[in-house]
C-alpha positions in Angstrom: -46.6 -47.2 -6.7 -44.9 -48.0 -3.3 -41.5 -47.5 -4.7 -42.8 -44.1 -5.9 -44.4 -43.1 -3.2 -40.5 -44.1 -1.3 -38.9 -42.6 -4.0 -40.5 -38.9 -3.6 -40.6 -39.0 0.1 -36.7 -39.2 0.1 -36.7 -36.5 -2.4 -38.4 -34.4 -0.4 -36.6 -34.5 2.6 -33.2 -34.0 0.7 -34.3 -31.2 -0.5 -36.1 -29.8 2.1 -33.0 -27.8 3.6 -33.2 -25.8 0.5 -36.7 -24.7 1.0 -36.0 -23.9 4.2 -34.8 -20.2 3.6 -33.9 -17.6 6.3 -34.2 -14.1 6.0 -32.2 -12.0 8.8 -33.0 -7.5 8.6 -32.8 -5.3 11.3 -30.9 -1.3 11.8 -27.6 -0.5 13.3 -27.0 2.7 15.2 -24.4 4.6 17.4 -25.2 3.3 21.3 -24.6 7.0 22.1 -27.1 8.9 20.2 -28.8 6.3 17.9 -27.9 8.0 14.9 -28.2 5.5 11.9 -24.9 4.1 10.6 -24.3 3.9 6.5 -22.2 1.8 5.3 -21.7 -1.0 8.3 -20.6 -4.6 7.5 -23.1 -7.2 8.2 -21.6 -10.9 7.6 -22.3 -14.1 8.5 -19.1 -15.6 9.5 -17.5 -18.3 7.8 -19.9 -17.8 5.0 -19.1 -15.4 1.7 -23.0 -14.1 2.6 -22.7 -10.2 4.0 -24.1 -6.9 3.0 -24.2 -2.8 4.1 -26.7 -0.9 5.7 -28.3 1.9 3.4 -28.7 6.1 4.9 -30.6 5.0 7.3 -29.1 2.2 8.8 -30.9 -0.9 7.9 -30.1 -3.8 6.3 -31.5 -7.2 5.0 -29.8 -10.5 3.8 -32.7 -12.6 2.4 -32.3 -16.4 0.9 -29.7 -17.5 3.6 -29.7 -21.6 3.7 -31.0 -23.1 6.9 -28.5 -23.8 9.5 -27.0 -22.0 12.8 -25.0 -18.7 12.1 -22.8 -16.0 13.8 -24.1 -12.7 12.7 -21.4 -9.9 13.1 -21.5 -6.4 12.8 -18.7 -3.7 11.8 -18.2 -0.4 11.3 -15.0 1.5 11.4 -14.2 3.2 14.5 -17.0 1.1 16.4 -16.7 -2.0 18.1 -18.3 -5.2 16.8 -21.2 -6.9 18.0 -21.5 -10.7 17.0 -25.1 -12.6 17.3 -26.0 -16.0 17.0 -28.9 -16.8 14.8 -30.4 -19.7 13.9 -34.2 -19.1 12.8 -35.5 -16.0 10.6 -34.7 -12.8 12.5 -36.5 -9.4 11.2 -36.5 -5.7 13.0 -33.2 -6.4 15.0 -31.0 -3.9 16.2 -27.7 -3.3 16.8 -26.0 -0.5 18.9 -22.5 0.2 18.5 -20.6 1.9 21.1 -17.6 4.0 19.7 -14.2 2.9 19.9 -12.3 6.1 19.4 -9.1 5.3 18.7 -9.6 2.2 16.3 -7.6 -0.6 17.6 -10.6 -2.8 16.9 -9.9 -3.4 13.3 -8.6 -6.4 11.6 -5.0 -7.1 9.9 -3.4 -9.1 8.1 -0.3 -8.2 6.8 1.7 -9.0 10.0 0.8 -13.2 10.2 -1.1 -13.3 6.6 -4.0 -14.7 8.9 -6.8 -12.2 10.5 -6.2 -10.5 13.8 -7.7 -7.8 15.7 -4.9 -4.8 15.4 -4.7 -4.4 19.3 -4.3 -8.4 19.2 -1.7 -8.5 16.4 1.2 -10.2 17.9 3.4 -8.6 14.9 3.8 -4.8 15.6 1.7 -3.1 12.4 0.9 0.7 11.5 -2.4 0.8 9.7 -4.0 4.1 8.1 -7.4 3.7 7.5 -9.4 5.2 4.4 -11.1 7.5 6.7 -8.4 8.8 7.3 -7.1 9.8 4.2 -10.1 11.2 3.4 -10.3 13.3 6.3 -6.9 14.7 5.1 -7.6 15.0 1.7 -4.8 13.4 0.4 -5.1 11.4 -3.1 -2.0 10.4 -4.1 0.0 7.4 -2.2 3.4 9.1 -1.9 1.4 11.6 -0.2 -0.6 9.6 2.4 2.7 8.1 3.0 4.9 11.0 3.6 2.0 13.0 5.9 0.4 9.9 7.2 3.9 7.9 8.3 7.3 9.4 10.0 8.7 6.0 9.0 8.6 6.8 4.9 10.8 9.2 3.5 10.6 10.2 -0.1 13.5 11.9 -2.5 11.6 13.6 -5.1 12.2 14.0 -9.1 10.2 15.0 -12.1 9.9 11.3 -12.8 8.8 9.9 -9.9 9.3 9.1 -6.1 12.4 6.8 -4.3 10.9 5.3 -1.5 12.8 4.6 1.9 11.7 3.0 4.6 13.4 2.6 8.2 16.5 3.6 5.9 16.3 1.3 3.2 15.7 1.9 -0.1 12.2 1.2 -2.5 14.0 -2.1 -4.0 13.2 -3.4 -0.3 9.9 -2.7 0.5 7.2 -4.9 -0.6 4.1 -3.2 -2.5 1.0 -5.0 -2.1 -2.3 -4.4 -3.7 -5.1 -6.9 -1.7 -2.3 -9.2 -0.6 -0.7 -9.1 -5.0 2.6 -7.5 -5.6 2.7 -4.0 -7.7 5.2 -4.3 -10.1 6.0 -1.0 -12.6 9.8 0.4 -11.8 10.8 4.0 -13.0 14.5 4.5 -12.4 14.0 2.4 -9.5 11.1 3.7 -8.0 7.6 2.0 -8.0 5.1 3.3 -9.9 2.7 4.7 -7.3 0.7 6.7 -9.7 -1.1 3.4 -10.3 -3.3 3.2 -7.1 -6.6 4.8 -7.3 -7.0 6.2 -3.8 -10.6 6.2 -3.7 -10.9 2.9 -3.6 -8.3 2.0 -0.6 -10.2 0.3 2.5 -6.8 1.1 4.6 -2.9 0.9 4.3 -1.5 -1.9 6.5 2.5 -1.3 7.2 5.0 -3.9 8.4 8.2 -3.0 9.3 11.3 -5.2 9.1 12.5 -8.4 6.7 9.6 -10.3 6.4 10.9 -13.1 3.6 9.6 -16.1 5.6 5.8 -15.2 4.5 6.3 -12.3 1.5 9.4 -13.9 -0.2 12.5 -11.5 -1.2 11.6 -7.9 -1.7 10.6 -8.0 1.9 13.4 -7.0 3.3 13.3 -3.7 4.3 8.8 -4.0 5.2 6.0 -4.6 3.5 2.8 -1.4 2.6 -0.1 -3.7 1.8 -3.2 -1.6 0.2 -6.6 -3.0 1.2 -9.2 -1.4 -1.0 -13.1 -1.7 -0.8 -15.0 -4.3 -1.8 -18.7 -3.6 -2.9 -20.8 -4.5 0.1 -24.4 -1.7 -0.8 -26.6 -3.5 -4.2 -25.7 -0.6 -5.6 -23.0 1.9 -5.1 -22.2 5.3 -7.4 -19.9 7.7 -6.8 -17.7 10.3 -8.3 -15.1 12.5 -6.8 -13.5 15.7 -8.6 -11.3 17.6 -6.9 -9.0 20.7 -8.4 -6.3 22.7 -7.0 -4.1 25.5 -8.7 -1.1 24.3 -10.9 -3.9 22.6 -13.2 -4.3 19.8 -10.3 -7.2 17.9 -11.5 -8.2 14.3 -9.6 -11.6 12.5 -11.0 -12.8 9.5 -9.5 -15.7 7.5 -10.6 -16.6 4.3 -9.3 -19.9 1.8 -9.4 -20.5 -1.1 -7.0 -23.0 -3.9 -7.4 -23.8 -6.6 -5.2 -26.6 -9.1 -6.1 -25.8 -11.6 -3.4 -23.7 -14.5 -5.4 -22.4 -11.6 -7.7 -20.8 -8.5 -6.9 -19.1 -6.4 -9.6 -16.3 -3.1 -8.7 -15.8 -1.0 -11.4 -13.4 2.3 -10.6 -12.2 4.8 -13.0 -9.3 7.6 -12.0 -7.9 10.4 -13.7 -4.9 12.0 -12.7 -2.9 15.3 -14.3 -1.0 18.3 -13.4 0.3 21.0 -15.3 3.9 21.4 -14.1 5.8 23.9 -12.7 9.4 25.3 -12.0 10.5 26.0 -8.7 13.5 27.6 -10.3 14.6 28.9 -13.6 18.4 27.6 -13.2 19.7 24.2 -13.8 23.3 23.2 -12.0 26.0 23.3 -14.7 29.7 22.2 -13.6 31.3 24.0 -16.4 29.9 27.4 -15.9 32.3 29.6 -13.1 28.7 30.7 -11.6 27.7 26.5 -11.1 24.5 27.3 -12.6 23.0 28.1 -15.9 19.0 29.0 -16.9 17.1 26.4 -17.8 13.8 25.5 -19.1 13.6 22.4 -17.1 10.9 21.6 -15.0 11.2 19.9 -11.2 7.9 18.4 -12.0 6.4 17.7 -15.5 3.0 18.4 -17.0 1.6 14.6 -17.1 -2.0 12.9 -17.0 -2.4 9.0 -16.0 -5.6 7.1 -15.8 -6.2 4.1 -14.0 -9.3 1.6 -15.0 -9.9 -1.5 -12.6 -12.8 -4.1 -12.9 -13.1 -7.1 -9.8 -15.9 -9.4 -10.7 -16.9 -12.1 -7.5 -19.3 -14.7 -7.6 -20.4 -17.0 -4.6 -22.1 -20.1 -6.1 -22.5 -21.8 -2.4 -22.0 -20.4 0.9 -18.3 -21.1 1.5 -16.9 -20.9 -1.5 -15.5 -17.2 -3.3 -14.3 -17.2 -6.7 -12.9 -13.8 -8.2 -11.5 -12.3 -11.5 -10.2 -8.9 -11.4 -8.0 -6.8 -14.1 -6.2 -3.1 -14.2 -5.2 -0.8 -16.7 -2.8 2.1 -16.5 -1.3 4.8 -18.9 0.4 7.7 -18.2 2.2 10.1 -20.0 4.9 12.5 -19.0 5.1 15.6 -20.6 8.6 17.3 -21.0 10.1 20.8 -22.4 10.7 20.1 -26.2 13.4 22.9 -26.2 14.9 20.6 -22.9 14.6 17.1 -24.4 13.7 15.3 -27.7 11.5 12.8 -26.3 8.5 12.7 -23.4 7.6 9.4 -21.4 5.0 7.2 -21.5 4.2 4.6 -19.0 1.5 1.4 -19.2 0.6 -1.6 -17.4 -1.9 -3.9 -17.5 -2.7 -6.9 -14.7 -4.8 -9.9 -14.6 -5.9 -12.3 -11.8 -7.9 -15.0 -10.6 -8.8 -16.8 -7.6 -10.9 -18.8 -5.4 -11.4 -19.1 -1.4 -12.7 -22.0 -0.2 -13.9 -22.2 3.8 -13.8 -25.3 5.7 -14.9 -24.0 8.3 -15.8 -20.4 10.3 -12.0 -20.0 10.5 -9.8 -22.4 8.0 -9.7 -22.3 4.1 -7.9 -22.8 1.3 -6.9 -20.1 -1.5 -5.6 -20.0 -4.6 -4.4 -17.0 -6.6 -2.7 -16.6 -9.8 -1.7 -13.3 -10.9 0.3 -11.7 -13.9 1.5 -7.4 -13.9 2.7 -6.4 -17.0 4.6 -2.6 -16.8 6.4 -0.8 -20.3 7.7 2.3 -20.2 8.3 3.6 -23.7 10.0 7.1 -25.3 7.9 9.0 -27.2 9.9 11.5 -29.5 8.8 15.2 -29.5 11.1 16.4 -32.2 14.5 14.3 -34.4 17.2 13.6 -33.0 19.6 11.6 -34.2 18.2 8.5 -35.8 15.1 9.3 -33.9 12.5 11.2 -35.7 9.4 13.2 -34.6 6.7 10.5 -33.7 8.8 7.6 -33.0 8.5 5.6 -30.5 11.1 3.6 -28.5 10.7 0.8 -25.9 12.9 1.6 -22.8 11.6 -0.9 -20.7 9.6 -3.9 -20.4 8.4 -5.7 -17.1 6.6 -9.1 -16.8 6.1 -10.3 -13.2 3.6 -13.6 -13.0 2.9 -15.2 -9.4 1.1 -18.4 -8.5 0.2 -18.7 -4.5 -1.5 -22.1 -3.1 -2.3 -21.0 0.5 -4.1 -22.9 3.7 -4.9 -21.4 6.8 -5.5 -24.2 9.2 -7.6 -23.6 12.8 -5.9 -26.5 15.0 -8.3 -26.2 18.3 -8.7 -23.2 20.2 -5.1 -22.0 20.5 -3.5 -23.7 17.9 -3.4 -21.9 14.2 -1.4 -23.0 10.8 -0.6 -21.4 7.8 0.9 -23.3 4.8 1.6 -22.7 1.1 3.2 -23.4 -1.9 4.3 -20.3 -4.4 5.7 -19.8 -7.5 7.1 -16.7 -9.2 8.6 -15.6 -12.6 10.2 -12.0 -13.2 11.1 -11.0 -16.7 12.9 -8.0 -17.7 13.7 -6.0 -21.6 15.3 -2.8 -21.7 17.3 -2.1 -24.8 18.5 1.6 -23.5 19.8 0.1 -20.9 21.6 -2.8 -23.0 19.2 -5.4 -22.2 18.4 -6.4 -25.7 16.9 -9.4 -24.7 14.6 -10.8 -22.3 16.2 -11.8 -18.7 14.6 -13.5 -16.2 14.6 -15.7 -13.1 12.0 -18.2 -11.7 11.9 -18.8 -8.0 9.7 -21.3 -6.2 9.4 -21.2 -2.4 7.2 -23.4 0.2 6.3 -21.8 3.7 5.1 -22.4 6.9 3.8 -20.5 10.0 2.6 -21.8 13.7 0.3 -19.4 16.0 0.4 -20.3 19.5 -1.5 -18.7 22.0 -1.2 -19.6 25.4 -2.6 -18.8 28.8 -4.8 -16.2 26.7 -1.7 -13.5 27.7 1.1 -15.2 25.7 0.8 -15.5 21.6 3.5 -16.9 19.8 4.5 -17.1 16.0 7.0 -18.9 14.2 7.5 -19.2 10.7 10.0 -20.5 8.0 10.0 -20.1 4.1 12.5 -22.3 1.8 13.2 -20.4 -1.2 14.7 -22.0 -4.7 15.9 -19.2 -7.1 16.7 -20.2 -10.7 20.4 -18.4 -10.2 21.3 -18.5 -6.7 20.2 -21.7 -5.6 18.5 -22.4 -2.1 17.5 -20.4 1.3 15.9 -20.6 4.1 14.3 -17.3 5.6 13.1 -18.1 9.7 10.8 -15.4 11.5 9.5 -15.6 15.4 7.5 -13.2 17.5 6.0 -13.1 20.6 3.4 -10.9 22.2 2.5 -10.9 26.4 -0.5 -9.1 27.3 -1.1 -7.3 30.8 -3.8 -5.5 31.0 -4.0 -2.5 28.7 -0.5 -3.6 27.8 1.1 -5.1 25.3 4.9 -6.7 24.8 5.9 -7.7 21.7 9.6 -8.9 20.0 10.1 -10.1 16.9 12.9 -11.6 14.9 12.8 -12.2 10.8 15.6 -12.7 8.2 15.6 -11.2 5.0 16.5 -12.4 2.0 17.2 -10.8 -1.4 18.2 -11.8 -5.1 19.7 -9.5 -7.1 17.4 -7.8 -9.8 18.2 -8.3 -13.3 18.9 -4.2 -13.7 21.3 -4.7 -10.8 23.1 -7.7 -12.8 23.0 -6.5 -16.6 22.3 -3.1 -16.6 24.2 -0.5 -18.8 23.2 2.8 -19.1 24.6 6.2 -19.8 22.7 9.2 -18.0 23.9 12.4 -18.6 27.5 12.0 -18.2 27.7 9.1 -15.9 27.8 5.3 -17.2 25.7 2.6 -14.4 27.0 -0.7 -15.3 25.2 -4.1 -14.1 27.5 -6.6 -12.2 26.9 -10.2 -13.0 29.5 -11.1 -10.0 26.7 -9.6 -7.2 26.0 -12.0 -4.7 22.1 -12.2 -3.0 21.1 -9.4 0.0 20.9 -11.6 3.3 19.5 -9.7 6.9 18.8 -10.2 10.3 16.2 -8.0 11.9 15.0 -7.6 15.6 12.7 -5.5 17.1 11.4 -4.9 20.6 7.9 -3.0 21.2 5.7 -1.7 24.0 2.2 -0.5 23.3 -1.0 1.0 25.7 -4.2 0.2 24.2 -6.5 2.4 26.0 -9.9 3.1 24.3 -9.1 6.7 24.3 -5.2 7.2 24.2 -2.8 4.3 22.3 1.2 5.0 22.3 3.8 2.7 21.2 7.4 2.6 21.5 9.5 0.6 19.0 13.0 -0.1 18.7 15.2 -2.1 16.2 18.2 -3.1 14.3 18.5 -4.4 11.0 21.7 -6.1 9.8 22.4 -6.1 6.4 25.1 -8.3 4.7 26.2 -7.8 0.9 24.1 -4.8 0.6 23.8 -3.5 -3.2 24.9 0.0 -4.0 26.7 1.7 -6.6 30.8 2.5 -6.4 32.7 4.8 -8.5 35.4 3.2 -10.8 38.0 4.1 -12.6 37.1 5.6 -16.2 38.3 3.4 -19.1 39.5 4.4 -22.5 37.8 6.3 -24.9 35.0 7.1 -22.0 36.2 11.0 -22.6 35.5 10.8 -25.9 31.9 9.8 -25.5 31.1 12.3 -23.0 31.7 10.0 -20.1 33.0 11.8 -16.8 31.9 9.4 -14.2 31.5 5.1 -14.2 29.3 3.6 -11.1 29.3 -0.4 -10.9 26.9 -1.5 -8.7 28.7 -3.5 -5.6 28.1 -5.4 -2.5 29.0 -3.4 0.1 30.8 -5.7 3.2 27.7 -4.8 5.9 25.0 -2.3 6.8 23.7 -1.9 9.8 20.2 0.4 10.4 19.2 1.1 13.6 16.0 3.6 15.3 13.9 3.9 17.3 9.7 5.2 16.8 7.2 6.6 18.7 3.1 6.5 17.7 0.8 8.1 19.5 -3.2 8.3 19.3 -5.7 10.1 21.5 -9.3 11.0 21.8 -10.1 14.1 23.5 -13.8 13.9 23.4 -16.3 16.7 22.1 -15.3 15.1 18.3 -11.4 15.9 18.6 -8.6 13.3 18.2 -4.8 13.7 17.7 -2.2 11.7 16.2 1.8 11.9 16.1 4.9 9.7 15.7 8.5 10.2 15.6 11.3 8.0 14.1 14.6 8.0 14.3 17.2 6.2 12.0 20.6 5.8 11.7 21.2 4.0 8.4 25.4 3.4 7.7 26.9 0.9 5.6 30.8 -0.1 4.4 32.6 -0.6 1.7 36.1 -1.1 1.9 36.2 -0.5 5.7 34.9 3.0 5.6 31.4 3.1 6.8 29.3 5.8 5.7 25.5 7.2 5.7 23.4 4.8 3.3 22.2 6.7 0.2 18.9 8.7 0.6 18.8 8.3 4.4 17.0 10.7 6.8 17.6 10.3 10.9 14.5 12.7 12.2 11.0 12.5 11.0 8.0 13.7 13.0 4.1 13.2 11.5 1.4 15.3 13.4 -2.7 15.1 12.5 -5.3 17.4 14.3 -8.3 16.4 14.0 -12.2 18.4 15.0 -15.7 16.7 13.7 -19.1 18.2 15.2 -22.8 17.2 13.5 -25.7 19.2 13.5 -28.8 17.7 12.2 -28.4 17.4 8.6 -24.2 18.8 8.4 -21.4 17.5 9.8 -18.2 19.9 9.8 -14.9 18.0 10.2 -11.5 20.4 10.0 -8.1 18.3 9.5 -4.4 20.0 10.5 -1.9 17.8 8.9 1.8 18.2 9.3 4.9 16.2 8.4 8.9 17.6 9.7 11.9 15.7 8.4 15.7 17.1 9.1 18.3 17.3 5.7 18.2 13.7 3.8 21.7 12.7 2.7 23.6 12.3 -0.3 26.7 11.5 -1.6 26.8 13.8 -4.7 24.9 16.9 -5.9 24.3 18.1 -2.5 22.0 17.4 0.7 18.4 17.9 0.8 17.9 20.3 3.5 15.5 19.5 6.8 11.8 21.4 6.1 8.4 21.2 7.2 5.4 21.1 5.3 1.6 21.1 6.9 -1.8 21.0 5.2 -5.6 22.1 6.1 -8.5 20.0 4.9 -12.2 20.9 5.9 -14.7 18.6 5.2 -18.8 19.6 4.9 -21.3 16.4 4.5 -25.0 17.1 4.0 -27.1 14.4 5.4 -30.7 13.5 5.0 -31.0 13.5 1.2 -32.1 10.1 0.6 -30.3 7.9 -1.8 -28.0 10.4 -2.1 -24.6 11.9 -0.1 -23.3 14.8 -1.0 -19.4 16.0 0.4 -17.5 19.2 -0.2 -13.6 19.7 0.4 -11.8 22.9 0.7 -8.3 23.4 1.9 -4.5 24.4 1.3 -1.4 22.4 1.1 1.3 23.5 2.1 -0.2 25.9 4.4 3.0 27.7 5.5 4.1 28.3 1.6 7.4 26.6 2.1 10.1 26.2 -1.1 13.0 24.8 -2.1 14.1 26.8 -5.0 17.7 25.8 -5.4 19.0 25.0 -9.1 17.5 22.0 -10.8 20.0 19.2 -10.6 20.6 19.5 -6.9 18.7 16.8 -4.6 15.2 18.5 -3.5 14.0 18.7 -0.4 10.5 19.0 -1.7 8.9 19.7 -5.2 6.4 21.4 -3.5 5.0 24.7 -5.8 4.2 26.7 -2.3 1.0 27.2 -0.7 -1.7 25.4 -2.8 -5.7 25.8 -2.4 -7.6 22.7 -3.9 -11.7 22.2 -3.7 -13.7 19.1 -4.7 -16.5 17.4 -4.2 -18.1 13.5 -3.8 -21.6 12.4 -4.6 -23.0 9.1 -3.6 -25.6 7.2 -5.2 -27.1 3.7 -3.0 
């Protein structure tokens, strides 16, 4: 009976902590006018336990295990309050005073480790969801090209070529939550595959950075951080329609029961196409142009399904399975072409975080994107008959990452991982009959310092094993000194790229010209420095950047000689893809931000780059390269007791973009008004209206298709939607 009575006595006091519940609630409101704020974080750090307040600003996190906490509270364009709590809490309150222009957010994209964005010693451009709602843009290219002066974009009717800083789309990283988007289209990445309603923000770093993201990061990295569910239960759908059969639906449901959250997002995307000229280029015609019945941008309709499920089975440890599917097809003139394209991908992943501590873990993801792009025959030709369908290409990328972040005292943080990558390619058009592919292992490292709480430095190396071009070892360092309002930041990183396997086997006749892979290439090395200077005031931020990025072995195309019997098979033109001896890219950009007060802000920047490479000797502009681009964003928002009114002026300038054959795109603006009405007060649910034009100014470039555009803009465009919220 004794040993019984001993027995249950020490069963009770084991097991007494998980009686002990606490239970924290309270409200959080703006310090200035104690309006109640929907939607702000609540988290306990270093624990997976968090939630968001409802419409009227209160929130509760019931069950929580005994022990001593930091409570913190967010909310976009606020500054955070932390609280430490240790017993039960109930009726707290939190008042958050504004922090116009947002430099209190957190990154990661510069280190791969959390940092304030005015504390980021790694010079990064973010643009938050906000604001791309504000703007009412809902494609990526777009948020990009109005949101950025450092993207520029050379449109077609199949997709968009990406540059930035004056290289190319094959080197700039594309990040979805820290996972590579993989999907090419002539080169391009897909970008009709991000469902903009879901993006938290868009985190941009510019310059090589191979010693953390490996070898397409040679040119910068665009990381998209999208939401994760934070009310118990979230609804919403978004429709918006604009002329030129424009149509955008969004539908989305959130869940989160504590352990288990659940994201579930639906997009649909279509347009119906237009011409903004009825003549196509023609050589062989004395006039240089013939009619056409060719469109600068196709009819097509895509739709994007993505499902995250998380579950927290003990305090500091997340576990995650998430998946994506994409289709869309591409609708072309029959009387043009004898087949239309079609376009799916499908991803999966899994992961877990484990904390062992408020600030160290370790992560594991694995990860596996899966693109095809197929031809889908609209009438015979040939072989080919109606209905047939014939794969063009087929992409398999699968990535395995092993990461630690390590908090070593105070001052002292270390990063640390192990990852694995495999890239498979099939593309019979393009004489790849079967599969090629390349496995690349890497192990990387990175030290923060900070010192004398003015002086953080970072230092990072990656050693890289590819299957086919052995071993490399890709160094970064940055510094950032802080005075005051100021900061001081330079940065060094090398870059390091493998040729793709289009770029070594490729062979592929388009229209009359032959691209022929190079087996011969050797691997893309850089060296990249940068020097900036930023003002973080709470009301007006400016930074000035400057850099060079030198390029050796670039890849690029060269014209060669025609061999024989290329006449005879309609072949006027053979392009080999080369290393060109150097490149060298150099600019210089400007960002501003200010807050005016009475609810109006204003945003700018300015870059300039001169991008020149040589081949031979003779150094020339680099394909696709633009030297001015200026971004501009006006911004008004005034609330009255149950509407808030917010009026957007968007504007993006660029002068002509360069090319070495069917003519340069010409310089143009192009500017956009978005107004934005929100009805408050309605309960559980939010209600949102948009109306506004694009292209406010009705600005064309209706030269004969064939020729580089400037922009496949229709003209002046007047779109209206609308958003309702269910929590």
């Amino acid at each position: 009976m004794k040993k019984c009575c001993v027995l249950l006595a020490l069963v009770l006091f084991v097991a007494a902590p998980l009686w002990a519940q606490l239970t924290f609630s309270g409200k959080v409101v703006d310090a200035s006018h104690g309006r109640s704020l929907q939607g702000a974080s609540v988290r306990l750090e270093g624990t997976t336990i968090g939630t968001a307040t409802d419409h009227d600003g209160h929130f509760i996190l019931k069950n929580v295990p005994a022990g001593e906490y930091i409570l913190r509270v967010t909310f976009t364009g606020f500054e955070s309050v932390r609280e430490q709590v240790k017993s039960s809490c109930e009726g707290m309150l939190f008042q958050l005073k504004a922090f116009p222009v947002n430099l209190n957010q957190v990154v990661i994209t510069g280190t791969g480790t959390h940092h304030r964005l005015k504390n980021s010693p790694v010079s990064i451009e973010v643009i938050s969801g906000n604001e791309l709602r504000k703007a009412g843009l809902v494609k990526l290219d777009d948020a990009l090209r109005m949101q950025s002066p450092s993207f520029n974009f050379s449109t077609t009717a199949m997709g968009d070529y990406t540059t930035m800083n004056g290289l190319q789309n094959d080197y700039v990283l594309i990040l979805v939550n820290g996972k590579k988007l993989a999907g090419d289209i002539s080169g391009n990445t897909d970008l009709r595959r991000i469902d903009m309603n879901r993006v938290k923000r868009i985190e941009i770093l510019k310059g090589a950075a191979s010693a953390l993201y490996g070898s397409e990061a040679m040119g910068g990295v665009i990381n998209i951080i999208t939401e994760e569910p934070k009310d118990a239960l979230l609804l919403l759908s978004h429709t918006r329609i604009a002329e030129e059969g424009q149509f955008t639906q969004n539908l989305s449901a959130d869940v989160n029961a504590g352990k288990l959250s659940s994201h579930t997002s639906y997009q649909r995307l279509q347009a119906g196409g237009w011409q903004v000229s009825p003549y196509e280029t023609d050589d062989d015609d004395p006039r240089g142009y013939v009619e056409t019945v060719k469109q600068a941008s196709n009819r097509f309709r895509s739709d994007v399904f993505n499902q995250k499920f998380g579950f927290a089975p003990v305090k500091n440890l997340e576990l995650y399975a998430e998946g994506s599917y994409y289709q869309r097809h591409l609708y072309r003139p029959v009387d043009a072409y004898a087949y239309d394209m079609d376009y799916r991908d499908y991803t999966l992943g899994i992961g877990a975080k484990y904390l062992l501590n408020k600030r160290s873990y370790i992560a594991l993801d694995l990860y596996n994107d899966n693109y095809e792009n197929e031809y889908d025959y609209i009438k015979d030709s040939g072989k080919k008959q109606k209905g047939d369908k014939v794969l063009n290409l087929r992409q398999h990328y699968y990535n395995g990452n092993l990461k630690g972040v390590f908090v070593l005292g105070r001052l002292n943080k270390l990063s640390a991982g192990l990852e694995f990558r495999e890239d498979r390619l099939k593309s019979p058009d393009a004489g790849i009959e079967k599969t090629k592919g390349a496995d690349t292992w890497a192990l990387y490292a990175q030290d923060e310092l900070k010192l004398f709480d003015k002086l953080q430095i970072v230092a990072g190396l990656r050693y890289t094993h590819h299957e086919e071009f052995g071993n490399r070892l890709s160094p970064k360092a940055s510094a950032m000194m802080s005075v005051g309002d100021f900061n001081f930041r330079v940065n060094y990183a090398s870059g390091f790229r493998a040729p793709d396997m289009k770029q070594l086997y490729y062979e592929k006749i388009k229209g009359s010209t032959l691209s022929s892979g190079n087996p011969d290439l050797d691997p893309e090395t850089s060296n990249y420095y940068s020097a900036n200077i930023e003002y973080a005031g709470q009301r007006f931020n400016v930074s000035v950047n400057g850099y060079i990025n030198k390029v050796d072995d670039l890849i690029s195309t060269k014209k060669v000689d025609l061999e024989p019997g290329d006449k005879e098979e309609g072949i006027k033109t053979r392009k080999l893809y080369v290393n060109l001896n150097d490149a060298t890219l150099k600019g210089i950009e400007v960002n501003l931000s200010t807050y005016f007060g009475a609810g109006f802000s204003l945003n700018g920047g300015y870059s300039y780059c001169d991008a020149r490479g040589s081949l031979d000797g003779e150094k020339d502009r680099l394909e696709r390269s633009i030297r001015h681009t200026g971004t501009a964003s006006a911004n008004w928002t005034n609330e009255w007791k149950w509407y808030r009114l917010n009026i957007n002026l968007n504007a993006r300038g660029q002068s002509s973009r360069y090319h070495t054959s069917n003519g340069i795109a010409p310089g143009h603006w192009l500017c956009n008004l978005t107004t934005t009405h929100t009805v408050s007060h309605l309960g559980h649910f939010g209600l949102e209206a948009q109306v506004g034009v694009e292209n406010l100014f009705d600005y064309t470039d209706d030269r004969p298709f064939g020729v580089n555009y400037a922009t496949l803009s229709p003209g002046r465009t007047f779109f209206g939607g609308i958003t309702i919220r269910f929590h």
